[in-house]
N, C-alpha and C positions, 0 to 999 in steps of 0.2 A: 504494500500500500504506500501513496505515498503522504505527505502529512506537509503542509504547507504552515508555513511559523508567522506570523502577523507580531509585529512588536507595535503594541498600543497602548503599554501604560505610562509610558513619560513622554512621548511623542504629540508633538500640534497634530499630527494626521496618521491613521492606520500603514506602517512599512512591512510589506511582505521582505524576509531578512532571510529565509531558510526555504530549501525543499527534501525533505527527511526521507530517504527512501526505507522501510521498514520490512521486513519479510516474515514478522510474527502472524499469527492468527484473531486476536483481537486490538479491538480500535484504542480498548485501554492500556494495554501491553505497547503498541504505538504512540499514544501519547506519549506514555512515560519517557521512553527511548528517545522521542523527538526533545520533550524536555529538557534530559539529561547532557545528551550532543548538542545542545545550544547553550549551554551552560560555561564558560569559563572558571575551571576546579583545577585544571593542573597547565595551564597555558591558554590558548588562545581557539575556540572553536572557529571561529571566522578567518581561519588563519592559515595558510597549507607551508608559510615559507619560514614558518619555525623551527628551530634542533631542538629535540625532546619537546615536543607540542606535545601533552598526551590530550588532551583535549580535541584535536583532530580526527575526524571521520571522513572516511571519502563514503559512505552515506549520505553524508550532510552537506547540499549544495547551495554555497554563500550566491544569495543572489542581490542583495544590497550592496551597495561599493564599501569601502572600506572609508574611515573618517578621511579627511583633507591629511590630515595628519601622519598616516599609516596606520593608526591606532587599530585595532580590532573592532569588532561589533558589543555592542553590552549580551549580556547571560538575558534569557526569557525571565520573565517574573510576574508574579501573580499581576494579574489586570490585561496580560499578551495574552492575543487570542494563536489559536491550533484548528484546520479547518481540515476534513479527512473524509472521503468517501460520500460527500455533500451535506454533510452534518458539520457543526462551528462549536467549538469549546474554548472557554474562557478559563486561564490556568487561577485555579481558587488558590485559600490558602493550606488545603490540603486538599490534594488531587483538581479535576477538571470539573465544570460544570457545564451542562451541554446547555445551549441558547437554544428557542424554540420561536 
């Protein structure tokens, strides 16, 4: 599946920033994954041109440019939306809440 990453909670306007490629069996199992790989925990997720990135997935495809700066992208965080098999979820403060 694949899992589309929306970064919306500090942003003036909704940025599609990720496209998550997943090969689990459920959309909560994909969430999670999508979550995690957009996270900045041991380097840089947005980031391919790092040494010891462990935060690196080539699953995980940066589709927002990089700051002016080189900087990386920020980590997902509660308020970013996650949109998956035409269903939209909002990352809560524990786990997802699907929009309807």
């Amino acid at each position: 599946m694949k899992i589309t990453v929306v970064h919306t909670a500090f942003e003036d306007s909704p940025q599609i920033v990720a496209e998550v490629t997943y090969d689990g069996d459920t959309v909560e199992s994909g969430l999670e994954y999508a979550y995690r790989w957009t996270n900045n925990v041991m380097g840089s997720w947005s980031r391919d041109d790092l040494e010891d990135n462990g935060d690196f997935n080539p699953a995980v495809k940066r589709v927002a440019p990089l700051h002016e700066d080189g900087m990386g992208l920020r980590s997902t965080s509660v308020g970013d939306m996650m949109h998956v098999n035409g269903r939209s979820f909002e990352v809560a403060m524990m786990g997802f809440q699907e929009l309807v």
